[in-house]
Backbone and ligand atoms as CSV (ligand in chain L), in Angstrom:
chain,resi,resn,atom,element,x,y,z
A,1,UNK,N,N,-3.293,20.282,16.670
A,1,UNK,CA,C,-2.036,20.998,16.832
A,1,UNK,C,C,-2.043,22.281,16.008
A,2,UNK,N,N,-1.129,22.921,15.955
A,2,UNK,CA,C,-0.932,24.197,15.400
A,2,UNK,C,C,-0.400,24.516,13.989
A,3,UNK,N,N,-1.090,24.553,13.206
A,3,UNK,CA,C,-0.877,24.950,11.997
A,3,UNK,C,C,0.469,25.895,11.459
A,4,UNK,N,N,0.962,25.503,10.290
A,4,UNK,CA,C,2.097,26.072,9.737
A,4,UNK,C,C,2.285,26.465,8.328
A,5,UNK,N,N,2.410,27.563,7.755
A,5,UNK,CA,C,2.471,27.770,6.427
A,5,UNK,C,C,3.763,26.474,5.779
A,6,UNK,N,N,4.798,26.602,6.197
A,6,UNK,CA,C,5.833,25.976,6.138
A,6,UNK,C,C,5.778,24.320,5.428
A,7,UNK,N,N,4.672,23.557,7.010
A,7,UNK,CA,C,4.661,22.366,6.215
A,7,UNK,C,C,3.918,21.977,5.387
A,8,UNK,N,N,2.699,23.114,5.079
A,8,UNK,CA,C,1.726,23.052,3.519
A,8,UNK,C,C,2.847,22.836,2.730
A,9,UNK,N,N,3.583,24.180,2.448
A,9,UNK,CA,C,4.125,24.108,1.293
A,9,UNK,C,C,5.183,22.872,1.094
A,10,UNK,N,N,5.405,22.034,2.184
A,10,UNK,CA,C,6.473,20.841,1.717
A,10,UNK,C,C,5.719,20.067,1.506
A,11,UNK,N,N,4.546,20.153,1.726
A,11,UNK,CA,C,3.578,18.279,1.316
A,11,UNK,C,C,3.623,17.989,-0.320
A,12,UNK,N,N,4.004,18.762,-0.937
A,12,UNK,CA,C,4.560,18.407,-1.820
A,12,UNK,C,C,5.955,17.842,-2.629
A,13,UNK,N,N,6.564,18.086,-1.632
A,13,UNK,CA,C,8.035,18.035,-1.983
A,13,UNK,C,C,8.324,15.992,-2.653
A,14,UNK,N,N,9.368,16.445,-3.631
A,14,UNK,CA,C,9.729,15.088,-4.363
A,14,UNK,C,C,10.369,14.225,-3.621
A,15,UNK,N,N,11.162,13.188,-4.045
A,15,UNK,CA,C,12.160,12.265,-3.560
A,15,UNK,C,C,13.307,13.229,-3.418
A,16,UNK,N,N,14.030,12.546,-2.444
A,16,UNK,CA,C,15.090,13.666,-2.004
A,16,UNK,C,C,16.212,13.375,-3.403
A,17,UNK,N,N,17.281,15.094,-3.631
A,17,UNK,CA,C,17.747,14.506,-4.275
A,17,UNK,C,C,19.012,14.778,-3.434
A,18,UNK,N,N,20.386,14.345,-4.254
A,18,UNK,CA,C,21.680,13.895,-3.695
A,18,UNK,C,C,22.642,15.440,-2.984
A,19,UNK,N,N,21.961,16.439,-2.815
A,19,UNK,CA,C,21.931,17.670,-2.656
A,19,UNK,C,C,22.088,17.886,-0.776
A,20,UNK,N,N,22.919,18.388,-0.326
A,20,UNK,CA,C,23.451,18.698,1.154
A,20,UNK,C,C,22.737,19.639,1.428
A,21,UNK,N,N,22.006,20.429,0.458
A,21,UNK,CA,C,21.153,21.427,1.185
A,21,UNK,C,C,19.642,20.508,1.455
A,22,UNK,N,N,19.348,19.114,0.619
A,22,UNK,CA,C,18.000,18.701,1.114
A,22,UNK,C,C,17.815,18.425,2.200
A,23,UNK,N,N,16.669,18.322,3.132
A,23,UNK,CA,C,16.381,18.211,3.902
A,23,UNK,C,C,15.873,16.800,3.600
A,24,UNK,N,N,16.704,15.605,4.318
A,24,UNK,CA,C,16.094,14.558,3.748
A,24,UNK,C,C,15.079,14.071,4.751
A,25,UNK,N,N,15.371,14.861,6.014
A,25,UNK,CA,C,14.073,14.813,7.498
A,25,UNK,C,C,12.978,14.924,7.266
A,26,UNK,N,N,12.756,16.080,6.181
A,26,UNK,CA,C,11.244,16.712,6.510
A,26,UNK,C,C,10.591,16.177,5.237
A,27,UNK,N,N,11.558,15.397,4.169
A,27,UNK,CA,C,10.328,14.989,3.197
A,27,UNK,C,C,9.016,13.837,4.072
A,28,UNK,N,N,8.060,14.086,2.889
A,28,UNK,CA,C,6.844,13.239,3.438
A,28,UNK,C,C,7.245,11.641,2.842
A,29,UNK,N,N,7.189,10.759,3.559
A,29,UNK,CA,C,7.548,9.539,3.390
A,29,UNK,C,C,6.388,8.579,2.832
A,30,UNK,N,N,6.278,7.005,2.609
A,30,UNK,CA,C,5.057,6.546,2.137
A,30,UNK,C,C,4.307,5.568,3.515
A,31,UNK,N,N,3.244,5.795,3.294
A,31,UNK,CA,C,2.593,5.220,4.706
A,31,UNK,C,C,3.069,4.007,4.398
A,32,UNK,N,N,3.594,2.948,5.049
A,32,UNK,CA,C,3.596,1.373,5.318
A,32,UNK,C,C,2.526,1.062,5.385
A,33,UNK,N,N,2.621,-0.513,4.892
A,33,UNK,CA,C,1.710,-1.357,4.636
A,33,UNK,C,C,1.128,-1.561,6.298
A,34,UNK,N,N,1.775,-1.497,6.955
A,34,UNK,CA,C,1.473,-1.515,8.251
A,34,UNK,C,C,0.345,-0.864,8.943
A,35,UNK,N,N,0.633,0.594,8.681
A,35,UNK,CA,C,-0.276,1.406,9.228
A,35,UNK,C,C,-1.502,1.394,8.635
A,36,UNK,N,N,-1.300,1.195,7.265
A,36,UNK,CA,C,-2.768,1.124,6.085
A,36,UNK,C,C,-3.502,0.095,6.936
A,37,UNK,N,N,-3.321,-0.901,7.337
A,37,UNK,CA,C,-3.917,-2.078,7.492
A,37,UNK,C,C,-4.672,-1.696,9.135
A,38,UNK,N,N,-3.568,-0.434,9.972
A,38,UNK,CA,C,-4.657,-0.429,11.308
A,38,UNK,C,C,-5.453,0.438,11.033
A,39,UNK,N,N,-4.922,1.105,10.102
A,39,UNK,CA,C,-5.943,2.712,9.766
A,39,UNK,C,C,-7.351,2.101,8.860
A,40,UNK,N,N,-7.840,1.469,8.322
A,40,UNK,CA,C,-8.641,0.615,7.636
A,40,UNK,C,C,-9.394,-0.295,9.050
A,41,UNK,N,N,-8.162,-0.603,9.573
A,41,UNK,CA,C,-8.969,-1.724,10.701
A,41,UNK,C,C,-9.895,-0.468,11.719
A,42,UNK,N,N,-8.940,0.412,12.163
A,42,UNK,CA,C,-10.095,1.265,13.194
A,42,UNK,C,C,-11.078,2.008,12.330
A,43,UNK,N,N,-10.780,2.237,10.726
A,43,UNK,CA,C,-12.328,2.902,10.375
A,43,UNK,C,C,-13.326,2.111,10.507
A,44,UNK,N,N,-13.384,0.699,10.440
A,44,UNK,CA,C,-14.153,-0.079,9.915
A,44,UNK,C,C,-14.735,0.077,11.802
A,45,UNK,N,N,-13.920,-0.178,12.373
A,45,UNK,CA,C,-14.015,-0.442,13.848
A,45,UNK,C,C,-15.028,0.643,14.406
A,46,UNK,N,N,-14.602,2.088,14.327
A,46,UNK,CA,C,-15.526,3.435,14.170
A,46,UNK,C,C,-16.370,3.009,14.314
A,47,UNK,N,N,-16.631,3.149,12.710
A,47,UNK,CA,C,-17.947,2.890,12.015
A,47,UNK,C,C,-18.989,2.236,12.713
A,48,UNK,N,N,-18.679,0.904,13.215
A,48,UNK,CA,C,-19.059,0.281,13.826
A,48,UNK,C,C,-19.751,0.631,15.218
A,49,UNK,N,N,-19.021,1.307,15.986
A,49,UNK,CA,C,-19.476,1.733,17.229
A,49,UNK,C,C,-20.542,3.055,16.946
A,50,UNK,N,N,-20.591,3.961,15.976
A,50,UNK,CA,C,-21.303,4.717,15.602
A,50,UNK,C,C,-21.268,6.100,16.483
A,51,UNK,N,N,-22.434,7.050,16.130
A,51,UNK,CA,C,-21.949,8.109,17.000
A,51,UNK,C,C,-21.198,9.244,17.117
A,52,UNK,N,N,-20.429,9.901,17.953
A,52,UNK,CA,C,-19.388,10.313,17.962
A,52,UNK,C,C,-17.961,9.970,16.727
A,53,UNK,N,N,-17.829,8.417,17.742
A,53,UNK,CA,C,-16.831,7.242,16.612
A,53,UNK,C,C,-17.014,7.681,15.298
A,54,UNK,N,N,-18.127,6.873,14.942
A,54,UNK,CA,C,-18.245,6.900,13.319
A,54,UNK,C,C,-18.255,8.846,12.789
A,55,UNK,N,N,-18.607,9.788,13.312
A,55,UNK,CA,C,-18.441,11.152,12.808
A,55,UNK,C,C,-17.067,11.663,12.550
A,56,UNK,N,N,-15.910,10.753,13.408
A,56,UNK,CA,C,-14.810,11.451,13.544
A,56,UNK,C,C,-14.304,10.213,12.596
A,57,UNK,N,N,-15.000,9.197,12.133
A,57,UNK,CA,C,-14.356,8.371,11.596
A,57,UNK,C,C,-14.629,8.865,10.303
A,58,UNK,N,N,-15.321,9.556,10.054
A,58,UNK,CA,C,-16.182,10.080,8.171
A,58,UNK,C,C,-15.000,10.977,8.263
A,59,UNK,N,N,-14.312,11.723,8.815
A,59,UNK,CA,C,-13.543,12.838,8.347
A,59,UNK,C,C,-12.589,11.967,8.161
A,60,UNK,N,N,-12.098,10.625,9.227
A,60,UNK,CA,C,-10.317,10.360,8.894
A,60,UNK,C,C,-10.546,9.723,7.319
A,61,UNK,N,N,-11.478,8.777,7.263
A,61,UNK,CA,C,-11.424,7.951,6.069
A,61,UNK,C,C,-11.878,8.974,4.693
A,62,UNK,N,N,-12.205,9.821,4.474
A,62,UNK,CA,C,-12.110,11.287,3.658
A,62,UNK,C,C,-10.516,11.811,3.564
A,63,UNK,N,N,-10.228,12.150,4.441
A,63,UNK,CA,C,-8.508,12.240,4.565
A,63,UNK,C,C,-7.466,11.325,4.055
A,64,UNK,N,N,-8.510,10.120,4.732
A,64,UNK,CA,C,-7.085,8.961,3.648
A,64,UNK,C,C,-7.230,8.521,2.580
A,65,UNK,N,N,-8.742,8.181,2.224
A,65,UNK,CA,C,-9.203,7.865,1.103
A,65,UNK,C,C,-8.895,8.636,-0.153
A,66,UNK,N,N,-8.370,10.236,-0.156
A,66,UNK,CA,C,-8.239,11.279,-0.823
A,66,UNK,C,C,-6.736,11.667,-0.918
A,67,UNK,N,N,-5.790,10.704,0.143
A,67,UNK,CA,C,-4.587,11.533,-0.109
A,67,UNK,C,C,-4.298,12.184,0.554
A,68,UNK,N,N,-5.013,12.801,1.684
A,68,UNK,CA,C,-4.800,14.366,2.273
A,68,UNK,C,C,-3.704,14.036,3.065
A,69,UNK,N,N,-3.400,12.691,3.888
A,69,UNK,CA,C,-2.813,12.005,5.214
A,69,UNK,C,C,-1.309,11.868,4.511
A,70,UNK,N,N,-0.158,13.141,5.147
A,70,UNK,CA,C,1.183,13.340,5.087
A,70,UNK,C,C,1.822,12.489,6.023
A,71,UNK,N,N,2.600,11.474,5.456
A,71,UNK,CA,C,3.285,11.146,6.887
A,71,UNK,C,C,4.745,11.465,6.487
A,72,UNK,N,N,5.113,12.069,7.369
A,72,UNK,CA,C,6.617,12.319,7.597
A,72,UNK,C,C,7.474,11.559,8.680
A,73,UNK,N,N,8.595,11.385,8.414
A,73,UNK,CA,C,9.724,10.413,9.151
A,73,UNK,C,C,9.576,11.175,10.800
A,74,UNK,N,N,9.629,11.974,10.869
A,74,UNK,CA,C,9.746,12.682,12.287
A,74,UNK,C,C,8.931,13.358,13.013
A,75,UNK,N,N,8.956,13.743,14.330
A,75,UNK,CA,C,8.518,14.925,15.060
A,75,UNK,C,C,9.150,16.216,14.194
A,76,UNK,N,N,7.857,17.120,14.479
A,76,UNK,CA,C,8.863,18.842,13.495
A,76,UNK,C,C,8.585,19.895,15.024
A,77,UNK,N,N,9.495,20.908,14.755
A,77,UNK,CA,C,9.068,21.816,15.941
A,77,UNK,C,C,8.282,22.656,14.959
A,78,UNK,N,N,7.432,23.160,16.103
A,78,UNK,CA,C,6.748,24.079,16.068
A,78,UNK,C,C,6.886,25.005,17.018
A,79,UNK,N,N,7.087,26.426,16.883
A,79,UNK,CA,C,7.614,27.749,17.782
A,79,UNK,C,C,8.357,26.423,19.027
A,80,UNK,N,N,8.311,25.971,20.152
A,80,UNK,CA,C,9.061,25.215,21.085
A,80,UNK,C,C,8.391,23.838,21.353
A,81,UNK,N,N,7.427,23.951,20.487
A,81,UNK,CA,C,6.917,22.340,21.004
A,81,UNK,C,C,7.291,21.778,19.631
A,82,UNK,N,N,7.525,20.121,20.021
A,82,UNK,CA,C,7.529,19.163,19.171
A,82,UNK,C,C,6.263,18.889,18.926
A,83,UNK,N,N,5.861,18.802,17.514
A,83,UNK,CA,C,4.461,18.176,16.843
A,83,UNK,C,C,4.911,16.880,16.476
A,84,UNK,N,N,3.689,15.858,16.489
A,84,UNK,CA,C,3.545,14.681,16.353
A,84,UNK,C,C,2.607,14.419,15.259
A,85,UNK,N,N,1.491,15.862,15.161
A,85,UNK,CA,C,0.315,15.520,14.189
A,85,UNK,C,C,-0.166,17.076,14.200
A,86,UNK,N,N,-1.098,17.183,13.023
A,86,UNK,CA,C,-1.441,18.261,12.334
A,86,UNK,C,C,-2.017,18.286,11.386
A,87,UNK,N,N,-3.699,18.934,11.867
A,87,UNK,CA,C,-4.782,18.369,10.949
A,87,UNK,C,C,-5.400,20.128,10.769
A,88,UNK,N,N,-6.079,20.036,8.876
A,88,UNK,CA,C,-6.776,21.379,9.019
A,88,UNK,C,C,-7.862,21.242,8.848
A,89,UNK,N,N,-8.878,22.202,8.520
A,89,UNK,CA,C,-10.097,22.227,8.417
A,89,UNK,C,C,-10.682,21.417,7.564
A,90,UNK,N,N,-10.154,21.294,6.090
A,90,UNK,CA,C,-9.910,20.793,4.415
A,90,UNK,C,C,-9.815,19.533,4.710
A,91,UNK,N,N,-8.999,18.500,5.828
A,91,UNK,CA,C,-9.008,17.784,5.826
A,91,UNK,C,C,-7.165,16.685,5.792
A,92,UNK,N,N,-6.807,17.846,5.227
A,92,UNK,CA,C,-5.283,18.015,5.184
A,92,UNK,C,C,-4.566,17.375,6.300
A,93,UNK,N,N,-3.723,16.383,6.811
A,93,UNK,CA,C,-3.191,15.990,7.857
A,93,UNK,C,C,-1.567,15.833,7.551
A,94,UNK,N,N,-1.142,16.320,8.794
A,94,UNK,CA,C,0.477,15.806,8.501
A,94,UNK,C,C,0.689,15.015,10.404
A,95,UNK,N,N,1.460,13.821,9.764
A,95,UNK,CA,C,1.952,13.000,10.983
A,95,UNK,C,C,3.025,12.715,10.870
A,96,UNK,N,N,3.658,12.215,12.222
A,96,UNK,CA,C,4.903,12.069,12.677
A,96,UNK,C,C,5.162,10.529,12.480
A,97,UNK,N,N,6.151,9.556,11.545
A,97,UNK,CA,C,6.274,8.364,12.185
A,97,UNK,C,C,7.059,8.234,13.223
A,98,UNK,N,N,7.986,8.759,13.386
A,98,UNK,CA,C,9.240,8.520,14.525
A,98,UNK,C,C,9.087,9.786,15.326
A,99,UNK,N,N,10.068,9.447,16.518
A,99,UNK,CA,C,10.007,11.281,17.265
A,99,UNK,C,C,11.300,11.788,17.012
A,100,UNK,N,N,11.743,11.288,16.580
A,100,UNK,CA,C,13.741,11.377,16.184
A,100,UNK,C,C,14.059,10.772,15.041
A,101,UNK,N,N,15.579,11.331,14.358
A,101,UNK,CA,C,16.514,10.444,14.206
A,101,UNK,C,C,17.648,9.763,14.889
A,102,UNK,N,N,17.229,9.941,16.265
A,102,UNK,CA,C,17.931,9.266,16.484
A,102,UNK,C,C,17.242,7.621,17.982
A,103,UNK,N,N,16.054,8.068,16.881
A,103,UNK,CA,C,15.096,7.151,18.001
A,103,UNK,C,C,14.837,7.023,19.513
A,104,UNK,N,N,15.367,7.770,19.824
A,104,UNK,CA,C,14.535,8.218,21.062
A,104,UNK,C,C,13.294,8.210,21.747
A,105,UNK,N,N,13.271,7.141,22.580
A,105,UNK,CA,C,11.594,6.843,22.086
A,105,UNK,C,C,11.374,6.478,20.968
A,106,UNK,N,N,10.257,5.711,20.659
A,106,UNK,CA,C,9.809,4.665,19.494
A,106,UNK,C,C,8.176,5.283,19.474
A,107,UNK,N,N,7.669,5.090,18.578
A,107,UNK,CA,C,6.337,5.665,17.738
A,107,UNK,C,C,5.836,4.525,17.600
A,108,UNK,N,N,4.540,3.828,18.104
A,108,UNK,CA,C,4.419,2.682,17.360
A,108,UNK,C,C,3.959,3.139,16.643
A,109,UNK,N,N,2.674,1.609,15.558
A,109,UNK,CA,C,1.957,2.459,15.175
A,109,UNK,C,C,0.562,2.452,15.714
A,110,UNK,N,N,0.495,2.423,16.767
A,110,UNK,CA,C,-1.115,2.475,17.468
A,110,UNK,C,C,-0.577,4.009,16.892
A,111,UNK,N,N,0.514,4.743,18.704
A,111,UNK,CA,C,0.850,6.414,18.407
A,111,UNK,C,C,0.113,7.001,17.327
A,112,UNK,N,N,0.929,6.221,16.299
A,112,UNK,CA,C,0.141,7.442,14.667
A,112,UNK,C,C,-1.132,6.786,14.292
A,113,UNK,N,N,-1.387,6.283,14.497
A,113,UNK,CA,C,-3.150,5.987,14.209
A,113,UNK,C,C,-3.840,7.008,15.277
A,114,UNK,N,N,-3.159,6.995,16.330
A,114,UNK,CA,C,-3.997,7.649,17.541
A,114,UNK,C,C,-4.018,9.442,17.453
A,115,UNK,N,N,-2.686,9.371,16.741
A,115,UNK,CA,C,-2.350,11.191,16.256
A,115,UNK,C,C,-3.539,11.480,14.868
A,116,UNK,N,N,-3.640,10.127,14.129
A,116,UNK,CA,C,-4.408,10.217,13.152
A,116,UNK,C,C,-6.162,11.006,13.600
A,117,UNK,N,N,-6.399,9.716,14.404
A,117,UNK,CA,C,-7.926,9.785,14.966
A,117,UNK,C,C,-8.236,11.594,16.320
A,118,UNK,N,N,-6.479,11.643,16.490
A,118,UNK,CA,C,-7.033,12.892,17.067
A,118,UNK,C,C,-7.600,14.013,16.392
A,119,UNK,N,N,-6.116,14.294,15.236
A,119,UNK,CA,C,-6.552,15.238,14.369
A,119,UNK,C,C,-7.971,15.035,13.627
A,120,UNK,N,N,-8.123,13.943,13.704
A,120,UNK,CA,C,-9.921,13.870,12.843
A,120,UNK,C,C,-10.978,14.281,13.910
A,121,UNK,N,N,-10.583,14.338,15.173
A,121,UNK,CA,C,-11.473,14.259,16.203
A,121,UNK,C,C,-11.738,15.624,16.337
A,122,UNK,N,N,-10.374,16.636,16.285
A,122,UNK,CA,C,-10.480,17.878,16.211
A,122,UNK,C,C,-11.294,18.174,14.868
A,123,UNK,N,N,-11.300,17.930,13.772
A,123,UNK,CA,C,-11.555,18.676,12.543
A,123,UNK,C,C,-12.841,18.231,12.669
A,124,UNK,N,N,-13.445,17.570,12.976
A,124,UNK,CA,C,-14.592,16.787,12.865
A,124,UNK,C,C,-15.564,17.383,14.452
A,125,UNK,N,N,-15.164,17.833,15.300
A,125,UNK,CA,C,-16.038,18.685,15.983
A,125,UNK,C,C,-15.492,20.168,16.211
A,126,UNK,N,N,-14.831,20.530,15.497
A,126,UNK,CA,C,-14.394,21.868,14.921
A,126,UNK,C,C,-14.055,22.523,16.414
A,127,UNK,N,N,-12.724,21.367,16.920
A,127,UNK,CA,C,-12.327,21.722,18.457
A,127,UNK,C,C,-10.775,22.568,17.751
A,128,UNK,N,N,-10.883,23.614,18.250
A,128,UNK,CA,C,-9.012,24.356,17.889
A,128,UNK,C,C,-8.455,23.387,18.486
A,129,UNK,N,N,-7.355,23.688,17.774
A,129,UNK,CA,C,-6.464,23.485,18.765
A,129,UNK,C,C,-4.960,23.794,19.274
A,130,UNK,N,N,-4.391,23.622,20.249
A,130,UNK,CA,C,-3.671,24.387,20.874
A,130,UNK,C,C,-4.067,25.042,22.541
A,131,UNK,N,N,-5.571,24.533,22.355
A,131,UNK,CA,C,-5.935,24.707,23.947
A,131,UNK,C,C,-5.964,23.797,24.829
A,132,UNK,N,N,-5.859,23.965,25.899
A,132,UNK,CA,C,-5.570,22.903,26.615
A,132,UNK,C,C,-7.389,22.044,26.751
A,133,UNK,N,N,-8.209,22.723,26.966
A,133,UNK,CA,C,-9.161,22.537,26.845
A,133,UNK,C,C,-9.945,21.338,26.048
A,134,UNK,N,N,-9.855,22.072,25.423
A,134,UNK,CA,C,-9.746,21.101,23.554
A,134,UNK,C,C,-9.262,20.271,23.440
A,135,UNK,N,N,-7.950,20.387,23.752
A,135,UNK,CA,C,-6.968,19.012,23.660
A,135,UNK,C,C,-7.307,17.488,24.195
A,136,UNK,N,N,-7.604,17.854,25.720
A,136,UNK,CA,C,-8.351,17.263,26.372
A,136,UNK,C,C,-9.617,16.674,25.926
A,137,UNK,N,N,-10.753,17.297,25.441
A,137,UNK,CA,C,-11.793,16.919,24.936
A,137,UNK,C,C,-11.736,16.046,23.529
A,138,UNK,N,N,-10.527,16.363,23.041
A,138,UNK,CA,C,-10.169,15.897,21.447
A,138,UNK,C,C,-9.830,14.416,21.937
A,139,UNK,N,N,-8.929,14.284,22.662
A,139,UNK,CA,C,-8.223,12.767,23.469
A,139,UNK,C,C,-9.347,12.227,24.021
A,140,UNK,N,N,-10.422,12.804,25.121
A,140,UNK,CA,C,-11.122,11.989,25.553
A,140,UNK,C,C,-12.616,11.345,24.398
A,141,UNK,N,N,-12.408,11.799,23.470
A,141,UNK,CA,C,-13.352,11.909,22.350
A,141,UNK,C,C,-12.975,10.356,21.779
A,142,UNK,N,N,-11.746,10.581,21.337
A,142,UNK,CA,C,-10.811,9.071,20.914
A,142,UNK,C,C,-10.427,7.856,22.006
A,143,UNK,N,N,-10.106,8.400,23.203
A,143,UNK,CA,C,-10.010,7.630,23.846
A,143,UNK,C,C,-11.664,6.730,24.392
A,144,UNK,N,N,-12.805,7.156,24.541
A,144,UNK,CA,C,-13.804,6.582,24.262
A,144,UNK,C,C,-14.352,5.435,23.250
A,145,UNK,N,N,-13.510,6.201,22.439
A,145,UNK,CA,C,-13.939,4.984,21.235
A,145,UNK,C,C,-12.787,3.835,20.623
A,146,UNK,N,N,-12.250,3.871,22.036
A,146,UNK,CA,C,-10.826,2.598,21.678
A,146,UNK,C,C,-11.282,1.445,23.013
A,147,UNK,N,N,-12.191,2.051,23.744
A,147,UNK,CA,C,-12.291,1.115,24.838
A,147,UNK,C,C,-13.326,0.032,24.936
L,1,ZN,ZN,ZN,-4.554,18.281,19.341
């Protein structure tokens, strides 16, 4: 997806405080025990299949192993599209758990494992993205290695 000065600079941001100007949407939230446990299960899984898999699997488990992996409560816009996920070169990732507050549609967590393994899929064969092209090749990259 498309990169943003904007949500660098919030991956830092604290616990919200009691303040009407916070944005209590866009802080980064803590991954659940949940997701740790599929995100661990498909590296191992990767790994396993080797290849492709395991190359795009060395970048996600670098990303999580290090911290880099932002998860935030929501979808964010970007210029008119809704982002779900957002990975950089460094390794840096920001994901979506929900697509709303007001739940609209539900996220499982395959979704963010799968937003996870894209953005690694992109950074890891140094596919841009934002093309349709790419996009495509990034999904069918992951989708290969779930079947
Ligand atoms: Zn993408």
């Amino acid at each position: 997806m498309v990169s943003s000065p904007t949500m660098a600079e919030r991956s830092s941001a604290g616990p919200a405080a009691n303040s009407e100007l916070t944005c209590a949407e866009c802080g980064a939230i803590p991954i659940p025990g949940e997701i740790e446990r599929a995100v661990e299960a498909r590296i191992a899984d990767l790994k396993a299949r080797g290849g492709d898999c395991s190359r795009y699997a060395t970048v996600l488990e670098s990303s999580y192993r290090s911290g880099q992996i932002t998860l935030r409560p929501y979808m964010w816009r970007t210029g008119s599209h809704l982002t779900s996920g957002e990975g950089k070169p460094n390794g840096d990732m920001m994901l979506a758990r929900e697509i709303d507050s007001l739940n609209v549609g539900v996220r499982t967590v395959d979704d963010v494992v799968w937003t996870m393994e894209h953005e690694a899929a992109h950074i890891a064969f140094d596919l841009a993205s934002g093309n349709e092209a790419n996009e495509q090749k990034t999904d069918q990259t992951v989708r290969a290695c779930k079947s």
